[in-house]
N, C-alpha and C positions, 0 to 999 in steps of 0.2 A: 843781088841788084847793085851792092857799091862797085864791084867785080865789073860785072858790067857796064857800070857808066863810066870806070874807070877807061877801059877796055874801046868803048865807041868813042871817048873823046882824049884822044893823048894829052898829057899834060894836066889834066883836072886835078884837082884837089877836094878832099872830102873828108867829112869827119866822120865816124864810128864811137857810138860811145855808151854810157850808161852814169847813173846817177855815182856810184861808186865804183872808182878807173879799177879798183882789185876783182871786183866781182865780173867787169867787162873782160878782164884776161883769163881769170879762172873760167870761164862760161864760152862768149860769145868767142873771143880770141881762139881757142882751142874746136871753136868749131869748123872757123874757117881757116884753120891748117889742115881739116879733118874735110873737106868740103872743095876748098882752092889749091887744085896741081900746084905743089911747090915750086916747078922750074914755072910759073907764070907771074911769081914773088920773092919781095926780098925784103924781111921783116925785120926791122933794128926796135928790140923791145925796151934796150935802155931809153929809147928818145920815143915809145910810142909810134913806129912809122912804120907803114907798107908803104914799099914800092912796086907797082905795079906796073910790069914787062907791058908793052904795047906796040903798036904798028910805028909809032916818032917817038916823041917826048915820053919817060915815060911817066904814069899819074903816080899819086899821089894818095894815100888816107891815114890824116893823121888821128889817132885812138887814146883815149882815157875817159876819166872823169868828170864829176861836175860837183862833187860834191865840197869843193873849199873855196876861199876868193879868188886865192893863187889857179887855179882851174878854170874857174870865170873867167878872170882876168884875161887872161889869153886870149880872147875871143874880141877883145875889143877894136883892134884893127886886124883881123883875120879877113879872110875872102876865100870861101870855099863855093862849089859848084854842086854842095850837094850836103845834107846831114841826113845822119842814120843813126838812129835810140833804139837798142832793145831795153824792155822793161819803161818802157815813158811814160807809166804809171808813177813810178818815182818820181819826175821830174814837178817842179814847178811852175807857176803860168811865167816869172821872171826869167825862169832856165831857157822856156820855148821863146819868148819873144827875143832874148839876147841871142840863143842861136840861130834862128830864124833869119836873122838879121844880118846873119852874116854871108846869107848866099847872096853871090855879086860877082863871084871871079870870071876874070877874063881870060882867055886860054892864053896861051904862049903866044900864038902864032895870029891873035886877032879871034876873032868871033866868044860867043860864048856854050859855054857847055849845056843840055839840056838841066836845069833847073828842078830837082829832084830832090825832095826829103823822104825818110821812110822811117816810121814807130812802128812798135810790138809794144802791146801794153796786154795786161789780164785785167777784169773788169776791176774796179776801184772806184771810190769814191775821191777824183785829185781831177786837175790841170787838163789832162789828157780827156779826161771822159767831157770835159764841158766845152774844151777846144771842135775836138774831133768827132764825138759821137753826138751829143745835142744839140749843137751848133751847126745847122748845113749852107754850106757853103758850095760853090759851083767849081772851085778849085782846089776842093779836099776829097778824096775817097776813103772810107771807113768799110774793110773790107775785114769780114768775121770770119776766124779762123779759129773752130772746135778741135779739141782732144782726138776727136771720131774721125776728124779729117787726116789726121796726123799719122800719114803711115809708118812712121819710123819710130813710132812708140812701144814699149817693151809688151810684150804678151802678160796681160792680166791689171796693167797700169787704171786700167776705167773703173775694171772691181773694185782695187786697192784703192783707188781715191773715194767710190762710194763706202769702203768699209770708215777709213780714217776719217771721212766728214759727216757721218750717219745723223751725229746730233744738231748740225750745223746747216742746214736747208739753203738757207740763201749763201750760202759760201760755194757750197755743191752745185747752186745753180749759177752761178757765177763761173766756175771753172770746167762744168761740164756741160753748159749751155749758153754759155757767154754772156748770163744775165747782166745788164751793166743797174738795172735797178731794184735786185737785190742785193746786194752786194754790202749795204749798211745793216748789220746784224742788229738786232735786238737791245745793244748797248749801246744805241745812240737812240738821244734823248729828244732830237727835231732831225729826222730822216731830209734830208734835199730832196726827193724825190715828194715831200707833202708839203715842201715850199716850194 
């Protein structure tokens, strides 16, 4: 999707990121060298940056963190056309509103880019579930995306998760049925879901 909005709008700019910038590279990073034609990018990992090959100008998606001040910071006079969180289970309600916030850019050449953010979260009890999933809104979509749907998952992965979470119900329903309201196990002492 950042691929693409890169791609329709020359010039854009866009963030990529996750609560901690090491687990974004070891993870999401290796996915999309694994995912994005190399000759369509040009990745400088000292500075966090794609640059992305396009029809003019070319975009832009700069990648890490959010987990220090120094990480936030940065975002204070930023202008991006677009944010992308894998794992935004992690994230804070402060993380989402300072990012948020920063979509505003204006493209190179005048107009502006389509206006685009995109999460992946696993059910939890945080930021994310109360923004996105109970909270409906007319310009958010919350689209559920199960294990079963996941073609690209290793042969035997659905057993192996019911074997490892056998004692654990509401975990299991959480990650193999996207429960987002069981998800508070048994060792919480006032559940949100019975406030």
């Amino acid at each position: 999707e950042a691929y693409a909005n890169c791609v329709e709008f020359p010039g854009n700019r866009l963030f990529l990121g996750r609560k901690v910038g090491r687990h974004l590279r070891q993870t999401t990073i290796e996915t999309w060298k694994d995912t994005i034609p190399m000759e369509a990018y040009v990745i400088n990992e000292q500075r966090g940056e794609i640059k992305v090959k396009t029809s003019g100008v070319p975009s832009q998606i700069n990648y890490g963190g959010l987990n220090t001040r120094e990480e936030i910071d940065k975002f204070k006079s930023a202008e991006y056309g677009g944010i992308y969180i894998d794992q935004a289970e992690e994230l804070t309600e402060n993380d989402f509103t300072t990012l948020l916030s920063r979509v505003r850019l204006q493209l190179p050449g005048g107009g502006y880019p389509r206006f685009k953010s995109c999460f992946s979260a696993n059910p939890a009890e945080c930021a994310f579930r109360q923004r996105f999933v109970v909270e409906k809104h007319a310009d958010r979509n919350f689209i559920q995306a199960l294990a079963k749907d996941n073609p690209h998952l290793a042969p035997g992965y659905i057993d192996q998760l019911r074997s490892i979470y056998k004692n654990r119900p509401e975990l299991l329903a959480a990650l193999l049925d996207g429960s987002w309201d069981m998800v508070e196990g048994t060792n919480i002492v006032i559940k949100a879901t019975w406030v």
